[in-house]
Legacy VTK file of the C-alpha trace (Angstrom):
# vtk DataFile Version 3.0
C-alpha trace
ASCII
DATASET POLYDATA
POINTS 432 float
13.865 -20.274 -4.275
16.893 -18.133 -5.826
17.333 -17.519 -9.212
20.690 -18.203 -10.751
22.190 -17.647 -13.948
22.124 -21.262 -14.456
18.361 -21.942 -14.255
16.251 -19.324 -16.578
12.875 -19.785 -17.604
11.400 -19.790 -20.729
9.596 -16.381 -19.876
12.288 -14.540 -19.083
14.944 -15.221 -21.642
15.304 -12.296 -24.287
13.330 -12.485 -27.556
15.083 -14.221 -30.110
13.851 -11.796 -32.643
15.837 -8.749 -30.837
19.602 -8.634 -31.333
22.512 -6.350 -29.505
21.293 -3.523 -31.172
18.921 -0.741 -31.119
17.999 2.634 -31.423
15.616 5.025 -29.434
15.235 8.461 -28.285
13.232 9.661 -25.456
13.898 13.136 -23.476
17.019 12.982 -21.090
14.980 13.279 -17.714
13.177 10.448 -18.384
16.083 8.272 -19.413
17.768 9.769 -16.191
15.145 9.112 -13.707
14.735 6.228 -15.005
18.112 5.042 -14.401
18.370 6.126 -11.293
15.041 4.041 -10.066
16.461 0.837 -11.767
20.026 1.699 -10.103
18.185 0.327 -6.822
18.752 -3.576 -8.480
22.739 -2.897 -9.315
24.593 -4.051 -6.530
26.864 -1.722 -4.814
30.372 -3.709 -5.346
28.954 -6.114 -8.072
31.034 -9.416 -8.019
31.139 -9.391 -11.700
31.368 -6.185 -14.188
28.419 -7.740 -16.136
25.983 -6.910 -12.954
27.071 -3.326 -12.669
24.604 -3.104 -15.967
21.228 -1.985 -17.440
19.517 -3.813 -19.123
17.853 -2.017 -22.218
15.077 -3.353 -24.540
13.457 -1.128 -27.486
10.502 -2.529 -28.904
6.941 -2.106 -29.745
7.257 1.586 -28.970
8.828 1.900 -25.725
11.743 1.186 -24.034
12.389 -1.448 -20.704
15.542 -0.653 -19.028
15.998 -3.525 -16.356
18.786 -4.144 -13.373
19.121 -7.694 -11.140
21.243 -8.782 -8.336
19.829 -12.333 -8.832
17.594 -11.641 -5.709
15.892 -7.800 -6.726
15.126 -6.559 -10.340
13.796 -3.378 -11.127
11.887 -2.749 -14.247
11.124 0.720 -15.675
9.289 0.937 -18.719
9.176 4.455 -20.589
7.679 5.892 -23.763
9.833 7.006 -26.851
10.621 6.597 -30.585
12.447 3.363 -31.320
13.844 3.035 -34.048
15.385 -0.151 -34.097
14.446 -2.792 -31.851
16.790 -4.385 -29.553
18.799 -5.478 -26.663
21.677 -3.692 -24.969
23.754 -4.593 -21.607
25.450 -1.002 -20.543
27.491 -0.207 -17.587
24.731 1.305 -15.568
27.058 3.716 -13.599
28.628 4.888 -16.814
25.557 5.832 -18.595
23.814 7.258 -16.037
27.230 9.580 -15.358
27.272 10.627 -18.896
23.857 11.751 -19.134
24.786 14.375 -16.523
28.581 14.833 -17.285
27.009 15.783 -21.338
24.984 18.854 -19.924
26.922 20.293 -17.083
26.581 23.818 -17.043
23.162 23.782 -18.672
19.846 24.917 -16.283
18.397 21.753 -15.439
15.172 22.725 -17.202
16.819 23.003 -20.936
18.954 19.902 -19.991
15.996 17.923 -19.032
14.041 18.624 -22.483
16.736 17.971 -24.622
16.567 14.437 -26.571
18.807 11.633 -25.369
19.458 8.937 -28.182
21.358 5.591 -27.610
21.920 3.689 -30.472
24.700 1.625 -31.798
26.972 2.146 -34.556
27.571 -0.560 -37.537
30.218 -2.364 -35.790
27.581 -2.681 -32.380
29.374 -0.254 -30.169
26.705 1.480 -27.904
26.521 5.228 -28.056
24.608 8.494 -26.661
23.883 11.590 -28.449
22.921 14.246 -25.878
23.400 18.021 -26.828
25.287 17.849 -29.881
27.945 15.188 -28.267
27.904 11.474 -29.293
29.770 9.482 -26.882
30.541 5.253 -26.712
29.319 3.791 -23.910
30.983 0.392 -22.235
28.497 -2.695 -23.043
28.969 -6.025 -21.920
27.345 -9.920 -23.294
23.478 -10.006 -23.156
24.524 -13.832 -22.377
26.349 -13.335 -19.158
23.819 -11.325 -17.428
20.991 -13.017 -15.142
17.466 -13.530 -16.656
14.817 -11.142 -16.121
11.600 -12.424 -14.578
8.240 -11.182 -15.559
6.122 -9.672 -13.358
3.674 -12.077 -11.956
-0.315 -12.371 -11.992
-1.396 -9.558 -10.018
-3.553 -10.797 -6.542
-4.256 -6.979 -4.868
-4.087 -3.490 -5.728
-4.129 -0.707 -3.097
-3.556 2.977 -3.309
-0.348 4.583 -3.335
-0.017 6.735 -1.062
-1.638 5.198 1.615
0.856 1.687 0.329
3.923 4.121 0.928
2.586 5.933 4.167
1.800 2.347 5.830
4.879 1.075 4.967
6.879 3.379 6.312
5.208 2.991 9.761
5.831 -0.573 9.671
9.083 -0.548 8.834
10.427 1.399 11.803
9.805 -1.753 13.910
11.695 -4.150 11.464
15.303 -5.345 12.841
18.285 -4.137 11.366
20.291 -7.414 11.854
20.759 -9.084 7.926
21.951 -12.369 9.487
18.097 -12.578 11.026
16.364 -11.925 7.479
12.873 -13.031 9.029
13.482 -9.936 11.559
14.750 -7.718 8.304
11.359 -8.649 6.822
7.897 -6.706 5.717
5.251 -9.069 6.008
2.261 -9.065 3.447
-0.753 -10.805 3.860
-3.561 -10.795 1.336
-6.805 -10.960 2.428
-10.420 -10.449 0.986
-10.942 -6.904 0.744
-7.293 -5.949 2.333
-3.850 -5.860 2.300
-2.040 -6.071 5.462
1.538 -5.110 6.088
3.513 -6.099 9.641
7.340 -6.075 11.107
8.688 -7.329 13.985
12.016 -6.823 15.829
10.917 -9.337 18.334
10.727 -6.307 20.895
8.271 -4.024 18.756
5.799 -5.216 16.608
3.688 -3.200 13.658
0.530 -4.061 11.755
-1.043 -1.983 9.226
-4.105 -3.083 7.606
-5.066 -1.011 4.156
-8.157 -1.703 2.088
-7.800 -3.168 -1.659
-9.073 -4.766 -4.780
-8.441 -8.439 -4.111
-8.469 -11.302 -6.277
-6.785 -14.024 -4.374
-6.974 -17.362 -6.438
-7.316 -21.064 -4.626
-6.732 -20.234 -1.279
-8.544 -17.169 1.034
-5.451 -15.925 2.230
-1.645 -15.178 0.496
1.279 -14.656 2.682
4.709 -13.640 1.451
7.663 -12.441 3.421
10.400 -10.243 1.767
13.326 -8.218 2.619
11.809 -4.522 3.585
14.701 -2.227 2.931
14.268 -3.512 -0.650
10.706 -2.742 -1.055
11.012 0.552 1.071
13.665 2.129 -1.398
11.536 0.812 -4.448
8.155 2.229 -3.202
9.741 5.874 -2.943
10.557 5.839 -6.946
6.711 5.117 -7.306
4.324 7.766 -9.177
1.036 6.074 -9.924
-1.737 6.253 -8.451
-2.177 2.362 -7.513
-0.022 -0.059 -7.143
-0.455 -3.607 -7.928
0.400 -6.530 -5.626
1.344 -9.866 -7.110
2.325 -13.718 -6.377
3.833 -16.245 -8.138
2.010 -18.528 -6.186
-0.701 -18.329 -3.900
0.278 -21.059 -1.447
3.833 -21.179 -1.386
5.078 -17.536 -3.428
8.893 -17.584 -4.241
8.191 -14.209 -5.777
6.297 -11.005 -4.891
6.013 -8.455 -7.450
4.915 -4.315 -7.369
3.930 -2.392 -10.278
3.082 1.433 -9.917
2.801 3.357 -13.087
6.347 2.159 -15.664
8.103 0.683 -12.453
8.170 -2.867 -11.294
9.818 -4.345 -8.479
9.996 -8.058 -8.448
11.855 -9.954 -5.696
12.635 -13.493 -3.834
10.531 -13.807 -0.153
12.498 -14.830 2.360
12.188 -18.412 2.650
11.821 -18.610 6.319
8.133 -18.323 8.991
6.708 -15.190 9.519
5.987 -14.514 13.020
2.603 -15.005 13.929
1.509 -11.607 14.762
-1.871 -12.104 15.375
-0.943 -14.676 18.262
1.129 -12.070 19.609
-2.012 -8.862 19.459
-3.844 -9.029 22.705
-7.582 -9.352 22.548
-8.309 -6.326 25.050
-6.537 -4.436 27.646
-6.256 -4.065 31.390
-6.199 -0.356 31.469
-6.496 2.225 28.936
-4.755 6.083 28.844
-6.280 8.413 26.145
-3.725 11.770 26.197
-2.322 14.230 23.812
0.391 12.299 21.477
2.208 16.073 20.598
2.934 16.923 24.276
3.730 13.074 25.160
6.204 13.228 22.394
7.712 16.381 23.537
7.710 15.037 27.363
9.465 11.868 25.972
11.995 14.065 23.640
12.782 16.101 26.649
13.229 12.553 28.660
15.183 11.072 26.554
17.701 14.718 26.030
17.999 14.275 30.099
19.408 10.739 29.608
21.531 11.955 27.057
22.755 14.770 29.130
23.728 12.542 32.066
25.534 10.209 29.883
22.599 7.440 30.091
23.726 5.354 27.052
21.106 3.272 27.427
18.881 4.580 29.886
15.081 4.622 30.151
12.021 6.337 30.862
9.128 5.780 33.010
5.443 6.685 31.694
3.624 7.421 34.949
-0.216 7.200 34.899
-1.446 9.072 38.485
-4.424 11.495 39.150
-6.521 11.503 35.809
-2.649 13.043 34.299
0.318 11.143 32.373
4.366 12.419 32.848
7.799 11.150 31.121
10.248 10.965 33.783
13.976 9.770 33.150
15.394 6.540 35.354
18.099 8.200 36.722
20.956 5.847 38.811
21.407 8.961 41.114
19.105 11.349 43.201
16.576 9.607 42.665
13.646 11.376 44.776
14.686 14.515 43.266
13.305 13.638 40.034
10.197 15.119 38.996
8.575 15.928 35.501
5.754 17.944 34.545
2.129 15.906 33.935
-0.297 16.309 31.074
-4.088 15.909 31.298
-5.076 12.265 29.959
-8.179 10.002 30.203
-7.061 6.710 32.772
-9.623 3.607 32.548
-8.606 0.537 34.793
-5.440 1.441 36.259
-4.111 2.135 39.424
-3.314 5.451 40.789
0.551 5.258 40.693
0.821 2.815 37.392
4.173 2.525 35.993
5.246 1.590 32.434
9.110 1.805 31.724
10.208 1.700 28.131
13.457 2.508 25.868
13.138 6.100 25.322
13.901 5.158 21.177
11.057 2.828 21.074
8.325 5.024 22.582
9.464 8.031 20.143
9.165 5.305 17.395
5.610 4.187 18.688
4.506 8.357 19.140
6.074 9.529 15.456
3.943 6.293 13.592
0.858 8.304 14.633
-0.344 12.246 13.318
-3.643 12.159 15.206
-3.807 14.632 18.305
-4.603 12.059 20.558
-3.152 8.874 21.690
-4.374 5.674 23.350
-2.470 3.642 24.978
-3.272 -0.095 25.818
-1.666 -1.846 28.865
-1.511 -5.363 30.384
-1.587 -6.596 33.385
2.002 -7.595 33.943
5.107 -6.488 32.135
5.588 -9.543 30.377
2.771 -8.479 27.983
2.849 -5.777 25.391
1.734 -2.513 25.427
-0.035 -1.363 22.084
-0.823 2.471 20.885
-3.827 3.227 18.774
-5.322 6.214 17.472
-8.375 5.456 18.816
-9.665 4.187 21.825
-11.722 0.632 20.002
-8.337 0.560 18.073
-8.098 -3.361 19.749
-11.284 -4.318 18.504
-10.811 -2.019 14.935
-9.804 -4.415 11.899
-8.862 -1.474 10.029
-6.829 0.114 12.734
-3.128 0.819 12.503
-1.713 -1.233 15.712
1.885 -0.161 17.437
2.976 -2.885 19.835
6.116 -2.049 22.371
7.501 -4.507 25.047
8.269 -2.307 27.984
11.099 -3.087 30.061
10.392 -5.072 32.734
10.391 -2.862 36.359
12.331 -5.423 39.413
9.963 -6.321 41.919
9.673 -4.219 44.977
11.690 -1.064 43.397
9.581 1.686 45.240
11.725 4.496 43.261
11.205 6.220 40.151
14.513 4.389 38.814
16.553 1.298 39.848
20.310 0.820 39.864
19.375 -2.304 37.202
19.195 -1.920 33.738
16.140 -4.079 33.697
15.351 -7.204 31.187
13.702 -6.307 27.969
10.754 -8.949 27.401
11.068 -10.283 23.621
7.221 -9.950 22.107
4.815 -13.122 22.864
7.517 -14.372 26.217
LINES 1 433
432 0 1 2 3 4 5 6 7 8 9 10 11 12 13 14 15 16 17 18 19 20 21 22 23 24 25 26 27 28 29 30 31 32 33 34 35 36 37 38 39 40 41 42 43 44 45 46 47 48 49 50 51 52 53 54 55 56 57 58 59 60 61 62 63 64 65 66 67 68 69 70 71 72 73 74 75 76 77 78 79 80 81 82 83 84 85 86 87 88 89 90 91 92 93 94 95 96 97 98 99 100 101 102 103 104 105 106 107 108 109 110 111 112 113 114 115 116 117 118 119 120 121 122 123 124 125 126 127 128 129 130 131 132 133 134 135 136 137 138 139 140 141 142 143 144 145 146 147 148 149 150 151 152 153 154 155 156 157 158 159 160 161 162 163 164 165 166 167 168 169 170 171 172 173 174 175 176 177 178 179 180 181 182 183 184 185 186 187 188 189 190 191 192 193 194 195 196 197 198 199 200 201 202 203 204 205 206 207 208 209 210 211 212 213 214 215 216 217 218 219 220 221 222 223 224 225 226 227 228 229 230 231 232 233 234 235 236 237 238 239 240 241 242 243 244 245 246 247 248 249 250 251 252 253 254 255 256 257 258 259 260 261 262 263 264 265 266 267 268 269 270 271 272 273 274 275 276 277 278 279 280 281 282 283 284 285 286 287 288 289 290 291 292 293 294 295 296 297 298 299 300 301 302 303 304 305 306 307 308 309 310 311 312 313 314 315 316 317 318 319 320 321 322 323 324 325 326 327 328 329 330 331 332 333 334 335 336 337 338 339 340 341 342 343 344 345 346 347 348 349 350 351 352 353 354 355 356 357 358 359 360 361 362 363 364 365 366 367 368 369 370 371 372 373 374 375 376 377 378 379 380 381 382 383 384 385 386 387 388 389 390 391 392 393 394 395 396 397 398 399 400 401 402 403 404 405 406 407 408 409 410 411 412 413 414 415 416 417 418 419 420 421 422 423 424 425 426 427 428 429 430 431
């Protein structure tokens, strides 16, 4: 469900008892950064003026300054003297503009100290006094601009940096297309004990599992889908130590909240399936490699500058397992037996001498860089119509706490006895 302009709730309607006007002072980096993190819910090119604001609130002691596109609103909540409580609409961009416009040519240490006031006059025009200059600043109706929704009952809470880290591995498998939103989408499932975050492409696929402080009410598991990009932007502006995972709803969530320290993001799931990525995870493997991930990714950098050399817009590599050693050799259309590529040592269980796996050259780099252990493993099927997974550790199949990397390879023609084939080969979407 979508929020609209035309369908508050009670919760999130202002207080009557605060009017369009207040006053409070708080030290100009704060105010600043705090802007800029609740910039991330103005819209680039807002449709109206009124949602190029910020939405400011001074009472019991601190301030909120809040921004919503209808689908995203960011909260930031920071300590500072009010004066007089109240509400305020500002032009976001404005503001924020004037805070640095007021102390240009001032070392950023002084200019962050000094105290930032916004207040408004007797007839309710907004202003900021910031190093001895008091300046108006454009406001527009509290009444015109969306509701903002409270953050919702918290159901997990997981640590921050590993929340960030996680994320940030998943996401590099998430698609790119926004008329696909499922594809666009960071999945999170809440679990006793864990948190678990996946992405899918259709072509790559990863799961990150984190531990947590659960709480789930009414059902054992919560599932939520929402746009990734979003979240990803969000999570950087975070500076707690924890951050706090919440549902509107356990069964059916129309909102997913995150709360880290003063910031909140709160936004819409995507109201669409997630891919079952469990269904897609094989149980075991048909052959394992175990090899260094720094010199694979260096063999496959090198592979993939060859490519690019010889004008290979979308060419591939093969990973060839042979001998107890691994190499990254580029499918080239031309000379083909003249091809050769140094080999590394690796550890080969269950394959045959000769094994082939041939793979974008972007998506193994992807797969390598999601990893900072020394060593790789590498899980492979027994045809190419199944995925190939990377671990960090060799039980990283059987691990429920183990970050999982799943790649479709592309699929090698039948009878191609060559290093590389004139075909570009048909990329397998995951679970065909």
């Amino acid at each position: 469900m979508t929020a609209t302009a035309e369908t508050p709730t009670a919760a999130s309607l202002p207080r009557p008892a605060l009017a369009a006007r207040l006053s409070f002072t708080t030290d100009r980096a704060t105010l600043a950064d705090a802007l800029t993190t609740v910039g991330l819910g103005v819209p680039t090119r807002p449709v109206l003026p009124t949602l190029g604001g910020a939405r400011l609130e001074a009472s019991e002691g601190h301030l909120t300054i809040s921004a919503t596109d209808y689908e995203t609103t960011v909260t930031v909540r920071i300590p500072g003297t009010v004066q007089v409580a109240g509400i305020l609409l500002v032009d976001h961009g404005e503001i924020s503009k004037l805070l640095g416009a007021l102390v240009k040519g001032t070392g950023k240490r002084e200019a962050d100290a000094l105290p930032a006031t916004v207040r408004t006059l007797d007839d309710g025009t907004p202003i900021v006094d910031l190093a001895g200059y008091t300046m108006p600043v454009t406001a527009y109706p509290l009444e015109d601009y969306p509701p903002i929704p409270e953050a919702v009952p918290t159901l997990a809470e997981v640590d921050r940096d590993a929340f960030a880290r996680d994320m940030a591995r998943v996401m590099i498998t998430a698609g790119k297309d926004d008329t696909l939103p499922v594809l666009t989408a960071l999945g999170l499932e809440i679990t006793p004990g864990a948190v678990t975050m996946a992405a899918t492409d259709r072509y790559r696929l990863a799961v990150a599992p984190l531990p947590a402080v659960t709480a789930v009410r009414g059902a054992q598991n919560a599932r939520a889908l929402v746009l990734g990009h979003v979240v990803t932007r969000v999570v950087k502006r975070f500076t707690g130590d924890r951050v706090r995972i919440g549902l509107d709803d356990v069964t059916a969530p129309s909102m997913v909240s995150l709360t880290c320290g003063p910031v909140t993001v709160s936004v819409h799931t995507v109201d669409a399936q997630a891919p079952p990525y469990k269904q897609l995870l094989p149980d075991g493997a048909a052959g394992i490699v175990r090899t260094g991930r720094d010199a694979l990714l260096t063999a496959t950098r090198r592979a993939a500058a060859v490519l690019d050399a010889k004008r290979h817009k979308n060419g591939q590599v093969d990973v060839i397992m042979s001998g107890g050693s691994v190499s990254v050799t580029p499918v080239l259309a031309e000379n083909t037996v003249a091809v050769t590529a140094p080999t590394q040592p690796a550890t080969i269980e269950g394959i045959s001498d000769g094994h082939r796996l041939r793979f974008n050259p972007a998506y193994l780099l992807d797969a390598l860089n999601t990893f900072t252990g020394d060593t790789i493993t590498v899980h492979t099927q027994s045809t190419a119509s199944r995925p190939v997974v990377f671990t960090n550790a060799a039980d990283g199949l059987t691990d429920p706490a183990a970050f999982l990397h799943l790649v479709m390879g592309v699929r090698i023609p039948q009878g191609e006895n060559h290093i590389h084939t004139r075909e570009a080969g048909n990329r397998v979407p995951v679970g065909a």
